[in-house]
N, C-alpha and C positions, 0 to 999 in steps of 0.2 A: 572454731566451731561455726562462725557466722560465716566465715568464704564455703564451708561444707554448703550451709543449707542455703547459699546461695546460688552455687551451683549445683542442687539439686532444683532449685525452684528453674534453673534457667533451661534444665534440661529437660523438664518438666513442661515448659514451656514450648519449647522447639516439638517436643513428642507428640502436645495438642495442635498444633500446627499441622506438623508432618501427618497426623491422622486426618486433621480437615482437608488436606491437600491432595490425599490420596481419595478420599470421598467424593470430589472433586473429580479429581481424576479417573475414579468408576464411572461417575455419571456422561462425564464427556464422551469416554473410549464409548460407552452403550450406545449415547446419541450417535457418533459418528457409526458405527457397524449396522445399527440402526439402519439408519438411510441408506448405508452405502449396500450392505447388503441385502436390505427390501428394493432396491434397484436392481441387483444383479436376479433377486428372486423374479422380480416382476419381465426381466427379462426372457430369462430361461420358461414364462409361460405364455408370451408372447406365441402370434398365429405364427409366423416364419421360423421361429423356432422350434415350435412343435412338429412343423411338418420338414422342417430339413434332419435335425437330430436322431440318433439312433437311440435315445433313451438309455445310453449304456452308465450304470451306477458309479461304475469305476473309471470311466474316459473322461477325460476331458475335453469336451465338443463346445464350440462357439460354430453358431448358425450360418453367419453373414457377416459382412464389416457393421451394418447398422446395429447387430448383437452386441460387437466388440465398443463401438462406439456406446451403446448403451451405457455398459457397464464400466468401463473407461468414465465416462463423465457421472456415474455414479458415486462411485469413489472418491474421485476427484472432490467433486461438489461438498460433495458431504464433509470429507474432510475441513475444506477450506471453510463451509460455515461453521462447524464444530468447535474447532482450530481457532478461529475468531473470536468465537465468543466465548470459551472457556482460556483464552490464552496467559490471561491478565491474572486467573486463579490460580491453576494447576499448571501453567508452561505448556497444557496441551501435547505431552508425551504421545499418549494414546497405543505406545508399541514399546514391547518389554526387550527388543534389539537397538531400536533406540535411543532406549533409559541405560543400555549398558554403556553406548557410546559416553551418553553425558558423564555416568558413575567415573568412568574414565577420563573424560575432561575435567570433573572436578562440580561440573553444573551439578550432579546431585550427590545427596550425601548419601554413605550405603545405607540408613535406615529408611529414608524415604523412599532409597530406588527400591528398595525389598518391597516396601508396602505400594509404589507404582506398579510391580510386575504382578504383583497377586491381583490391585484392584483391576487390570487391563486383561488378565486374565477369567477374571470374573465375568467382568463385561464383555466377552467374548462371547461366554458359555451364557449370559443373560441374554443378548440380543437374538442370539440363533434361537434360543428358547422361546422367545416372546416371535420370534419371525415364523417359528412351525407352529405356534399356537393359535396366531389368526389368520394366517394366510391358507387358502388352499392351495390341497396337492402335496404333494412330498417336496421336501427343503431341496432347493438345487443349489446353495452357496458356495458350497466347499469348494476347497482348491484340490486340484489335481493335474499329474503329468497329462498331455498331450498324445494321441495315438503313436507320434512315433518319437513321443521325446524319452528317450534313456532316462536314469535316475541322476545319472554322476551330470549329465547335463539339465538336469532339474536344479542340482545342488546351486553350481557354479552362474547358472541364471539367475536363481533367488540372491545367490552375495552380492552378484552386480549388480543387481535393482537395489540389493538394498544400501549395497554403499553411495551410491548416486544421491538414495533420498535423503540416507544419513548424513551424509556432507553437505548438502543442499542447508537439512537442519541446523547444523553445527556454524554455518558459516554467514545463515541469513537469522534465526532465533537464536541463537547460544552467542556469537559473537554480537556486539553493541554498536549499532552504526543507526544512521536516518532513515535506512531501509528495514528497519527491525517489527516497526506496526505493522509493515504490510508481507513480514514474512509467512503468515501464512496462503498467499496468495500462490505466492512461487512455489511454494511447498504442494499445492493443489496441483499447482501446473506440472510438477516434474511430476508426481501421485498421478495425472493422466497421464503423462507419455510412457514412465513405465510401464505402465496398465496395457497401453499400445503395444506394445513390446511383448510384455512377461504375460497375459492372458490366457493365448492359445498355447503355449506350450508347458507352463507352470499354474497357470492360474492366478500369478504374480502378489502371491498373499505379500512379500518382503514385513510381515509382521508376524511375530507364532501367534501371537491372541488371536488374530484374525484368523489360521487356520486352524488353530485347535479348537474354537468354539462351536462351528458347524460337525467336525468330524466328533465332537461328545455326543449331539443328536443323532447322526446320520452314520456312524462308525467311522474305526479308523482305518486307513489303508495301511498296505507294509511299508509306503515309505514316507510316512508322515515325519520320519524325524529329518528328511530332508529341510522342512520349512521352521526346525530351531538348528539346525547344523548349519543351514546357508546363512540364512539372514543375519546369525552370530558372525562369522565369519567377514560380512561384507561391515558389519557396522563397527566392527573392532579396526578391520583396512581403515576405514574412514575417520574414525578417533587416531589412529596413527600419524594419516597424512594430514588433520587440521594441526596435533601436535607439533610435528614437524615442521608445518609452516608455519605459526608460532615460534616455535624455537629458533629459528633463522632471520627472526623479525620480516614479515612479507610484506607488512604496510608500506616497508622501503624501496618494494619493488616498483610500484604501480601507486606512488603516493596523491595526498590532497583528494581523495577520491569523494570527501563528503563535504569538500571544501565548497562555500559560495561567493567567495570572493572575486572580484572580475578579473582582479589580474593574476588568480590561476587559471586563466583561462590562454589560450593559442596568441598569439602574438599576432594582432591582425596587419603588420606592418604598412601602416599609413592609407589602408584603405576607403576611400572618400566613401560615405554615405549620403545624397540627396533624399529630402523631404521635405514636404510643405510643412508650413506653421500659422497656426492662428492667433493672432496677438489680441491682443485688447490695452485702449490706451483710456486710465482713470481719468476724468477733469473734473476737480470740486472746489468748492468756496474753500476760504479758512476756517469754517465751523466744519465741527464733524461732532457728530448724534445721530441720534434717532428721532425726529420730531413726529408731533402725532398728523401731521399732513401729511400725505403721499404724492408724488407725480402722478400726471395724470394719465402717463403712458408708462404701466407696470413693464417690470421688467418677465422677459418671457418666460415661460417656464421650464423650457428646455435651456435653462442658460448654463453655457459652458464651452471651455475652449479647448483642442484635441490638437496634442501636439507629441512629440518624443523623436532624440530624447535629452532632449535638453535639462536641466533640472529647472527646480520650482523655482520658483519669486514669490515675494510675498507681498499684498498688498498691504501697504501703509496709509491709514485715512486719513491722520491727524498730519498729511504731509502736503503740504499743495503745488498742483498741477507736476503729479507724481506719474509716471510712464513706466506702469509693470505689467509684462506680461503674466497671465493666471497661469497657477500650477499644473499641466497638461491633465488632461481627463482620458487618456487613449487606454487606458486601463481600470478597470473598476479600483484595481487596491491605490489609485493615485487620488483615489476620491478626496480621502479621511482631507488629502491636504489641502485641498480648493479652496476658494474664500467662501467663508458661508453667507449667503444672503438672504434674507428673508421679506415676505412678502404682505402683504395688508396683512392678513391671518396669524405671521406670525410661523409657518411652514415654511419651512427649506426651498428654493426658490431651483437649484442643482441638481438635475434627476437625469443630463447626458448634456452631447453637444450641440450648440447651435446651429442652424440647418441654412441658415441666412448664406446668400452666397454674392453680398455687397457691405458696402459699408451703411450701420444703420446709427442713427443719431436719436439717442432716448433720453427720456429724465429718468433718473435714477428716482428708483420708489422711497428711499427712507438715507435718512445720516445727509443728507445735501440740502443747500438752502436755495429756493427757486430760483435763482438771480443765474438762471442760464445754467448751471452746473448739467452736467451729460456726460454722458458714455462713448466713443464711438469704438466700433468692432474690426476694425483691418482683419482682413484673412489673405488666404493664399499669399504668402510670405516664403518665397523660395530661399532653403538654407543651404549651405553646405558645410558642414564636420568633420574633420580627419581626427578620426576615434581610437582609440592606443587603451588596451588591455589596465590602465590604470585606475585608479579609485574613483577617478571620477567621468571616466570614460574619454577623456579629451587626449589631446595631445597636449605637454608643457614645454615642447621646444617657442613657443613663441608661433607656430606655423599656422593656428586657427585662422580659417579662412570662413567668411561671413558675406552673404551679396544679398539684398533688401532690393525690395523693387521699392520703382520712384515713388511711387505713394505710400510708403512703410515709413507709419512714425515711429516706431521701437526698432 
């Protein structure tokens, strides 16, 4: 009795979900059709468009390229912000061809993919509502064939765009990799180039919400079921072949591909790199602190030394007349490691590299006792490296080669 109603509470659970996520999932698909289609609207009233188009209800006319470009980056756009920012909630479906895909990969369960294709649906039929309601003019959104494009080549256009975007989807959001945040980016970008493509001759809906929602307003044409018959078609292709490469294991093909380690990387076979290096050599008493006198020549405030890629040294205070070079600053993320020093005030003393381009002799501002303790700065320190794809970027045959000019004291 208690596993009963515990799996009623859990199913119960998953249903209140599944309905927020489809809620969710209305509001997106409307934002996105939203924008994307008050762009395609805002196009088709455009002055060039007005004056090249024949006004015909049932043709599908595009003006010019800047028409096509229009609505191309309309789409586009819209999507990708949409996409964005509902991604994290609802997965950012937005199209009930490819929710079938996922249903088929397992990404959605069938009770949610049901309530995704109603609420994508909806929002089809709301956005075009809400775009004839305050825009003037009659709605010019709808998708339609081309003057001289056939129906069976409307079909076969629509499966290809939409297996493209589909597998685009499945292989950049549905599969889990380091490029997964910014899946909706490349999902915009392949949504323009299809657009490029499928426009002029289909209207390149590759969603049925997208085309069913304008033709509720505006009627339907006799081959509207072209745009659920193709895009089916192309997004099922497209759950097959991610299937299938899954079931072959394909990571094996093309491996370490999210890997950051150095030595996945090309084998640079003994290739010498030259660079300059800027050292810095510590001199202090045997105290070390912070006394409440300062030198009386502060240390500068651009202080820092720019080097790579050597690794860090650390400076040791309580060590006397110690010779470390500072942690290279040639990169902001090398900052964190620098030594920090601080200045009368008590403010970080490190805000880039020093610009001095001799050797300079300082009292050091705090933790040194007067009695002569100083800094000096060597720069222009010519190295040379033979760098080898391994962890620590060196070679460990013994062959590190190193040449100091004559006044380098590190």
């Amino acid at each position: 009795m208690a596993e009963n109603s515990g799996s009623m509470d859990s199913f119960l659970l998953q249903t209140k979900r599944d309905l927020l996520a489809s809620v969710t999932e209305y509001l997106g698909t409307t934002v996105f059709l939203l924008m994307g289609l008050g762009g395609i609207q805002a196009a088709a009233m455009s002055n060039e468009a007005a004056e090249k188009a024949t006004n015909n209800p049932v043709a599908n006319e595009v003006a010019s390229v800047s028409h096509l470009m229009y609505i191309s980056m309309s789409m586009s756009m819209a999507l990708l912000a949409s996409a964005w920012t509902f991604f994290r909630i609802s997965g950012s479906v937005f199209n009930p061809n490819v929710a079938l895909a996922l249903l088929m990969t397992g990404a959605l369960k069938p009770i949610r993919f049901f309530l995704y294709v109603i609420a994508e649906i909806l929002a089809g039929i709301t956005a075009s509502g809400i775009l004839n309601a305050i825009l003037p003019g009659s709605l010019a959104v709808g998708c339609g064939l081309g003057l001289e494009t056939k129906v069976w080549q409307g079909l076969i256009i629509e499966a290809v765009l939409t297996g493209i975007l589909t597998f685009t989807v499945l292989f950049l959001a549905v599969e889990k990799h380091r490029a997964t945040p910014f899946a909706p980016v490349a999902i915009g970008l392949v949504l323009f180039a299809t657009h490029m493509f499928g426009v002029i001759f289909t209207g390149a809906a590759m969603n049925s919400a997208r085309a069913f929602g304008p033709d509720v307003i505006t009627g339907f044409k006799t081959y509207h079921w072209i745009y659920w018959i193709g895009p089916s078609i192309g997004s099922i292709v497209a759950a097959m072949l991610y299937l299938f490469l899954k079931s072959v294991d394909y990571e094996a093909l093309n491996p370490k591909q999210d890997s950051d380690r150095i030595e996945d990387s090309p084998d640079l076979q003994g290739i010498e790199v030259k660079m300059r290096r800027r050292t810095t050599q510590y001199e202090k008493g045997p105290e070390y602190g912070y006394p409440v006198g300062v030198g009386q020549n502060p240390m500068p405030q651009n202080f820092g030394l720019v080097s790579a890629p050597f690794p860090p040294s650390v400076y040791r205070g309580n060590v006397p007349d110690v010779c470390a070079p500072a942690n290279p600053l040639a990169y902001e993320s090398s900052r964190p490691q620098s030594p920090v020093l601080r200045s009368r005030n008590g403010a970080a003393s490190i805000s880039g590299g020093m610009s001095t381009a001799a050797s300079v002799r300082q009292i050091h501002p705090k933790g040194f006792p007067q009695n002569g303790a100083h800094i000096e700065h060597h720069e222009n320190v010519e190295r040379t490296e033979t760098l080898s794809p391994l962890t620590d970027g060196y070679a460990h045959d013994g062959q590190r080669k190193t040449h100091n000019h004559t006044g380098s004291v590190c």
